[in-house]
C-alpha angles and dihedrals in degrees: 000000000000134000140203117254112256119276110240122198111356134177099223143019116293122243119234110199134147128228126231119206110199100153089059106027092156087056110048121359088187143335120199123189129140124258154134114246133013134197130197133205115194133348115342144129124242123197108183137178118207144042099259107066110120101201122190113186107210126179104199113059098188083060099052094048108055099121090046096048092042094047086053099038117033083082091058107103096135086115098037090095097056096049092049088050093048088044087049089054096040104043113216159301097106130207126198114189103192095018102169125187093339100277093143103015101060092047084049101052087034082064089055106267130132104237132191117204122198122187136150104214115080099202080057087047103055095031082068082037087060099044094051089050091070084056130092116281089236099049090043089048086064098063124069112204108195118179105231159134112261084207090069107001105153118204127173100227135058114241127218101218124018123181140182106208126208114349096321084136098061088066086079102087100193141052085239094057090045091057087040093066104032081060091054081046105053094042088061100040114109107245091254092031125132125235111208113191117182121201146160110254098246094204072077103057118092131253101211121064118271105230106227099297128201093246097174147324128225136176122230093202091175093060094029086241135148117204126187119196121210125191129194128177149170124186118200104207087195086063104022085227117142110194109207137186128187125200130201123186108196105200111188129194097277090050093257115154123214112184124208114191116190120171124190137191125220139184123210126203136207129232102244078053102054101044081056094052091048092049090060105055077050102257132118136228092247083181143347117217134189113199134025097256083061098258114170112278110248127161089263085055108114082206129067100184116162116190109205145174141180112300095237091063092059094048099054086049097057096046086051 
């Protein structure tokens, strides 16, 4: 089991508590460390011992982690090469479900593509908003940013090329939100669009639970912070639901710890599955990959990536 690194120098007593985590028995049965504030994102129960625990209650965990997800993953560009080839192909409009803070969306109108971005969470949202505002007028007026639901977004266009990035559909937790958003989809997808769906090849994921686990360390030098980041996860291949927590230990210059504890659900997905899903809202696996460099997808690849486009089209194609 983990622990948190000792406090120097605090102002106050540390608090000494221990976490419950009912929503995810199977995942963690408790964690104790000492710190100074926690914050919680989601369900979960909290026993504590002391005066000084500052405990927030959040419910949505994306929004309350912003400055976590941007710091690990505005370096991630493994996948930028696939999507701006596909773009290339495709021609734009662009559209982006899930699009985050920007990752994939700024280097893609910066190459000169109109690019709609859809995301539900509004801190993602401005934090992308922020960082077009420090392009040129000409480059960010080329982007479009709408708070939504993938499941029932409504635009007014069709899109060339529309993609779902890393994991992002996992986030759907039932068969019925899956269909939800293959049909959206499908009803703004560009008669000879392509649909590019990236996800984790679930034959890879572990059936025993993973113990909390150092995932990875960065310095906010502008803040003078340290912050460690823990994960923890179970996936139930009954149910192909993986329960994840994420921990992250904020360590400022006094030595004072502030906890934030986000736990998420997915759902994987398998690749029979997903063909078949995509069959019903009417579109076709064109191709399964399993790398970003477009390997072919076997049940060693880390990727599960389908590429997919309106039956029809396939059809004509083939009778061609």
């Amino acid at each position: 089991m983990a622990s948190c690194p000792k406090n120097q120098g605090l102002r106050h007593k540390p608090v000494s508590f221990e976490i419950s985590f009912g929503i995810i028995p199977a995942c963690i049965a408790s964690y104790k460390c000492e710190i100074d504030t926690l914050l919680i994102c989601d369900t979960l129960s909290v026993n504590s011992s002391g005066n000084d625990l500052r405990v927030g209650v959040e419910m949505d965990s994306y929004d309350h982690m912003v400055r976590f997800y941007e710091m690990e993953h505005k370096a991630f560009l493994e996948d930028l090469v696939l999507y701006r080839g596909f773009a290339e192909r495709c021609g734009g409009p662009l559209l982006e479900l899930g699009c985050g803070t920007g990752r994939l969306l700024i280097p893609l109108v910066q190459a000169g593509f109109e690019v709609t971005g859809v995301d539900c969470s509004a801190p993602m949202l401005a934090c992308a908003r922020q960082k077009l505002a420090s392009l040129p007028p000409e480059v960010a007026s080329r982007v479009t940013l709408i708070q939504g639901d993938m499941r029932n977004v409504r635009l007014r266009r069709r899109f060339s090329l529309i993609f779902i990035a890393l994991n992002t559909f996992a986030h759907l937790l039932t068969r019925q939100d899956q269909q939800r958003t293959l049909a959206t989809i499908a009803r703004h997808l560009s008669s000879q669009g392509r649909l590019i769906i990236d996800l984790g090849n679930p034959t890879l994921l572990p059936t025993l639970p993973e113990p909390l686990t150092l995932h990875r360390r960065w310095e906010d030098r502008e803040r003078g912070e340290t912050i460690i980041k823990f994960t923890s996860t179970h996936f139930d291949p009954a149910t192909q639901l993986e329960e994840l927590v994420l921990m992250y230990d904020v360590i400022d210059a006094d030595g004072r710890v502030t906890r934030s504890v986000h736990p998420f659900t997915l759902r994987h997905t398998y690749r029979p599955e997903m063909e078949l899903l995509l069959e019903q809202a009417g579109l076709r696996a064109e191709a399964s990959y399993g790398s970003y460099e477009l390997d072919p997808y076997s049940a060693q690849s880390e990727r599960m990536i389908f590429v997919a486009c309106h039956s029809h089209f396939v059809k004509e194609a083939t009778d061609d």
